[in-house]
ROROVEX-84425 format. One record per residue (C-alpha): residue in one letter; z, x negated, y. Coordinates in pm, whole numbers. Each point is the difference from the previous one (the first is absolute). Example, Ala and Ser with C-alpha at 12.3 -4.5 7.8 and 13.67 -1.06 7.14 Angstrom:
BEGIN
+----+--------+--------+--------+
! aa !     c3 !     c1 !     c2 !
+----+--------+--------+--------+
!  a !    780 !  -1230 !   -450 !
!  s !    -66 !   -137 !    344 !
+----+--------+--------+--------+
//
This chain:
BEGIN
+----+--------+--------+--------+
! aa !     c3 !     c1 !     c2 !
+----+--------+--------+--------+
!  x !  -1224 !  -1735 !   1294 !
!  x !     66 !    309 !    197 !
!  x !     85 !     22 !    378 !
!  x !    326 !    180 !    -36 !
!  x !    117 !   -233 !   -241 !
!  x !     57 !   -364 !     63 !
!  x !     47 !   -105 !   -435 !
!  x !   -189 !    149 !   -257 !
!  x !    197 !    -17 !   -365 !
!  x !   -203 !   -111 !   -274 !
!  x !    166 !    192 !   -291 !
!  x !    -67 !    220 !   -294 !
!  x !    173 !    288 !   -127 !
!  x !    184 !   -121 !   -318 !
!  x !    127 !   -278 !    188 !
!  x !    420 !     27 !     32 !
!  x !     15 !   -288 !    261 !
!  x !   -316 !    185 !    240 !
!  x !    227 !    330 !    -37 !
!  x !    334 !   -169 !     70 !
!  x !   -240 !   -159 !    319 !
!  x !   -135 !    383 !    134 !
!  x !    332 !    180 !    -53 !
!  x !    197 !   -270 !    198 !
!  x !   -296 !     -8 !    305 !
!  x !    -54 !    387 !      3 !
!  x !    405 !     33 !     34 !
!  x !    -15 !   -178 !    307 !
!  x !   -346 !    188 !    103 !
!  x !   -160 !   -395 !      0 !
!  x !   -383 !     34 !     50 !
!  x !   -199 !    -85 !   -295 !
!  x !   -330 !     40 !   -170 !
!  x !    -49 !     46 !   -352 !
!  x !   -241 !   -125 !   -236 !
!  x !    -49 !     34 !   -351 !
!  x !   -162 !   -319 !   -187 !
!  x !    -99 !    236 !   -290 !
!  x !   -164 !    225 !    199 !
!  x !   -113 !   -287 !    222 !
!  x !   -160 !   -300 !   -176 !
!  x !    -91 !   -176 !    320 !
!  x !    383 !      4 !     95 !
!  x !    139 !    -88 !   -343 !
!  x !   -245 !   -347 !     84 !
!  x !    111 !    -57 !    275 !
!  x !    370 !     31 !   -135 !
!  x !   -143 !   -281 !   -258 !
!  x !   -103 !   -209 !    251 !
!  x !    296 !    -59 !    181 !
!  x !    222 !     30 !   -344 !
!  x !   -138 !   -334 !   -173 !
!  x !   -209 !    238 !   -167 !
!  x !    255 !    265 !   -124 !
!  x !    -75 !    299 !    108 !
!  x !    425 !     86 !    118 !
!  x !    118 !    277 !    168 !
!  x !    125 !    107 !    254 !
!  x !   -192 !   -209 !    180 !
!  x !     59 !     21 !    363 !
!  x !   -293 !   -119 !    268 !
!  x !     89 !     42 !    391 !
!  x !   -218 !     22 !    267 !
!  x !     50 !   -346 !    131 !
!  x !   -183 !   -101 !   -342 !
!  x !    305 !   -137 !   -182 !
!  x !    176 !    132 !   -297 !
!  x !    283 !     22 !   -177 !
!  x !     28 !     95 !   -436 !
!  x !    254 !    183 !    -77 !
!  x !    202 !     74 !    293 !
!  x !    326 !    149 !     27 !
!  x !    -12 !    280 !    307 !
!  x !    220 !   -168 !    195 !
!  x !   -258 !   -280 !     52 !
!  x !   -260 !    206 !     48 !
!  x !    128 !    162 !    271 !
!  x !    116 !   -332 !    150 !
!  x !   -337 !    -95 !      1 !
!  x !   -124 !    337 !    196 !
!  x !    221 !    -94 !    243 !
!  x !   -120 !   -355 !     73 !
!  x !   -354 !    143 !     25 !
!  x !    153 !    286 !    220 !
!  x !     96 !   -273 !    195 !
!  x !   -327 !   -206 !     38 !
+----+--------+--------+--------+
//
């Protein structure tokens, strides 16, 4: 996970949901990292690991260590805050 960005966004680029995700963080200038599970196999396990073995996206991990599948923005940015907050 980067530095300057307290989630990294498990996603892949077909994906209409992981999209819908970016567009709605980037309009708001959120913080995220990226990162492909096709062009990242170690990530796309990870994903499965946490996913009952499924590899779903957009998978979201934050730097406390917890996680979220699937979140809507709003959430996500809820959660920044809490950690902001820690």
């Amino acid at each position: 996970m980067s530095a300057d960005a307290p989630v990294t966004l498990y996603t892949t680029t077909w994906c209409p949901f992981c999209q819908r995700l970016t567009a709605d963080l980037d309009a708001t200038s959120t913080p995220y990292e990226r990162i492909d599970v096709e062009e990242h196999p170690e990530a796309g396990e990870w994903v499965k690991s946490v996913n009952d073995g499924n590899r779903v996206v957009p998978t979201v991990k934050y730097s406390d260590g917890s996680h979220a599948t699937n979140p809507p923005a709003d959430d996500v940015r809820a959660k920044l805050a809490e950690l902001a907050e820690q």
